[in-house]
N, C-alpha and C positions, 0 to 999 in steps of 0.2 A: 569308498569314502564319500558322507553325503557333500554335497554341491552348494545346501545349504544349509542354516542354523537357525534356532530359536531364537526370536526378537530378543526375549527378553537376556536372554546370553552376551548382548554384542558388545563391544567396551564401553562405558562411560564415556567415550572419546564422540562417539558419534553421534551429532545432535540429529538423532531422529524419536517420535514416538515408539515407545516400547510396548502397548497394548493396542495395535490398532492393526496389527495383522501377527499372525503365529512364527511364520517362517522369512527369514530375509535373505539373502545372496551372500554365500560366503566368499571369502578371497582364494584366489589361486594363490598357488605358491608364486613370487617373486620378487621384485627388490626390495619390497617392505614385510615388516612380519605383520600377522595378525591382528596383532594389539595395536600395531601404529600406524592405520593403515585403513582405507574404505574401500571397496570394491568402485569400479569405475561407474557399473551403473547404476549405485545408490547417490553417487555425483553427480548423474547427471539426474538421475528422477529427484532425490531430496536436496540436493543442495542447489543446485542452477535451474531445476523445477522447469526444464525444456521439454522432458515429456510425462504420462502421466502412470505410466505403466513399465515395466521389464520387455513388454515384447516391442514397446516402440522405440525403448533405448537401444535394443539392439538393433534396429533397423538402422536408427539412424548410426552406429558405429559401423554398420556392416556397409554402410557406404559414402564413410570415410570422413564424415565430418567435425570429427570429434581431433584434436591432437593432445595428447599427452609428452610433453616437455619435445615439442615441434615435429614430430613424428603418428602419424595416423595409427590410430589402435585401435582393435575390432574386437579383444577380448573382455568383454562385458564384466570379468570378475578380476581385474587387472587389480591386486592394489595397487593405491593413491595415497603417499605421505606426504610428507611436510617438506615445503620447498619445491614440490611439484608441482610444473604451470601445463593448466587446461587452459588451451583456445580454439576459440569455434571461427573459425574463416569467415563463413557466413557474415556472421552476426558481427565483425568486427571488434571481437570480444576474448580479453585473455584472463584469468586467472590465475592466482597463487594458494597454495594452499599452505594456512596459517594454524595454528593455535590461538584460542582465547584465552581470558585469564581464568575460566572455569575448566580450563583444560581439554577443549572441544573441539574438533576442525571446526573450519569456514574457507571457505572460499574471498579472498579479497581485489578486489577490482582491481586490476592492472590499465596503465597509460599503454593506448596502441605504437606502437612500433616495436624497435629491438627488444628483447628483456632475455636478462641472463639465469640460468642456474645454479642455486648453490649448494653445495654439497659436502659435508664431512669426511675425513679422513677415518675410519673407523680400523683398520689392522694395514698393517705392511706385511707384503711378503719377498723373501730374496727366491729369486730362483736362478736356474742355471746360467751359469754367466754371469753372477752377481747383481743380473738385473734387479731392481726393484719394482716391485707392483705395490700398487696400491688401493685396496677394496673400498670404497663407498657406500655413504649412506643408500644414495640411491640406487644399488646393486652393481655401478657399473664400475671397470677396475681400470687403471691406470696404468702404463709402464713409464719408468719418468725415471731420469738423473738428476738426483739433487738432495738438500737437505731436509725433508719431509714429514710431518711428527704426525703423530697418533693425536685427534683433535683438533687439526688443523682444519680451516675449510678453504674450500677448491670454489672459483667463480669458472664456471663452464658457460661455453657457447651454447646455441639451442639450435640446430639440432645436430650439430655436430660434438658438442661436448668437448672440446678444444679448453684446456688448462690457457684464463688469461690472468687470474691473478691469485694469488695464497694469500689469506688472512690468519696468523698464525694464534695460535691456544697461548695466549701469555697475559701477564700483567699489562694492565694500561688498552688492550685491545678493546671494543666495542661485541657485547656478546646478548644472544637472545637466549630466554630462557621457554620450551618445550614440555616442560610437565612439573609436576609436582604444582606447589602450592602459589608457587611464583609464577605459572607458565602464563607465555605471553610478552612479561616484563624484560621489558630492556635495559643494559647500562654496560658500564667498563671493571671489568675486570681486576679486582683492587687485591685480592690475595688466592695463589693454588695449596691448596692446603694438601699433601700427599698423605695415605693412610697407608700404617706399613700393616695392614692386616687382611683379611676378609671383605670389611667395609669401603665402600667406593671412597675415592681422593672427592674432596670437598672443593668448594670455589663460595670466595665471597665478591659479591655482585656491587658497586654503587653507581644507584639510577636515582629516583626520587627521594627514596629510602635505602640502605642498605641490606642487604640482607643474604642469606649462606642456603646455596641447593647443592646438587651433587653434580659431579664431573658428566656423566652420563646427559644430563636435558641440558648443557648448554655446548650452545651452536656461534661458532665465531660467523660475524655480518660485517664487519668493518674495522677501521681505528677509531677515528673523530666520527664518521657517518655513515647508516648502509650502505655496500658499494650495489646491493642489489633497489630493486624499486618493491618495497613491502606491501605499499596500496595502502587503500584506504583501509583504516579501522570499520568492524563492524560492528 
């Protein structure tokens, strides 16, 4: 399997040039797919533009400066989604990784000190002993007693990933919306529209506007206000 891909192949997701070199770093298999996702070191050469090249991002991962949601990562082709914080020690420096309203990561400037993870519930599983598990957006899973819904998002510690608070997939919650045409936009939660077919369950959003995306790109943040810290707009 090649290691990497054609520029001009890469999602729309990723704001980089698509004619300014042939081949780009593809992603390893892990907590994010393909499609929603950057390799770590096109974040650090095109998005935080710390080094200039592939072979000095891996230098500087290879020794350890780099953290990936508070834990050191030295695999250069790591995917990076959404709600994943980059911070560099050094530099006193953390990041979130957002969507814009054209549907495009960025990186958004984070306040130094604590800053928390947050994360979706994406399937439940029982297993022996009627435990529950719980898979996440960001590939890591859960074992947990309690009432826990598909949709729901998890506020985790960094870097222990420690459940402190659940923001539940309902009416009246506080929700961000991740892709399609609204991605970006924020608001609360005003109707779950369930589809008994083929078709994804719908949600209708009111923020400035109201407006109707799919169950799939929204992401619970809050009730009344994020419980996480978004950053600055870019």
């Amino acid at each position: 399997m090649s290691k990497h891909q054609k520029r001009v192949t890469v999602p729309v997701s990723w704001p980089i040039a698509r004619k300014n070199k042939k081949w780009v770093a593809k992603s390893s298999p892990g907590p994010h797919s393909a499609n929603e996702s950057m390799p770590l070191v096109m974040v650090i050469r095109d998005l935080l533009k710390l080094v200039d090249n592939a072979r000095e991002a891996k230098r500087v991962l290879y020794e350890g400066k780099i953290l990936v949601d508070g834990k050191s990562q030295k695999d250069y082709k790591l995917p990076i989604g959404i709600f994943d914080v980059i911070s560099i020690p050094l530099l006193n420096q953390q990041y979130r990784m957002l969507k814009d309203e054209k549907g495009m990561f960025y990186l958004s400037l984070l306040e130094s000190g604590k800053v928390r993870k947050l994360a979706r519930i994406e399937d439940k599983t029982i297993l022996k002993g009627k435990k529950q598990q719980l898979n996440l957006s960001d590939g890591s899973n859960k074992l947990i007693d309690g009432d826990y819904k598909v949709g729901d998002s998890l506020v985790l510690s960094i870097p222990e990933k420690n459940i402190e608070e659940r923001i539940e997939f309902k009416v009246g919650n506080l929700a961000m919306v991740v892709g399609g045409k609204h991605s970006g936009q924020t608001g609360k939660i005003k109707e779950i529209i369930t589809v008994k077919s083929s078709q994804p369950n719908r949600v209708i959003i009111s923020g400035d506007k109201e407006f109707e995306t799919i169950e799939e790109y929204v992401y619970m943040i809050g009730k009344d206000q994020p419980v996480i810290k978004l950053g600055a707009v870019r």
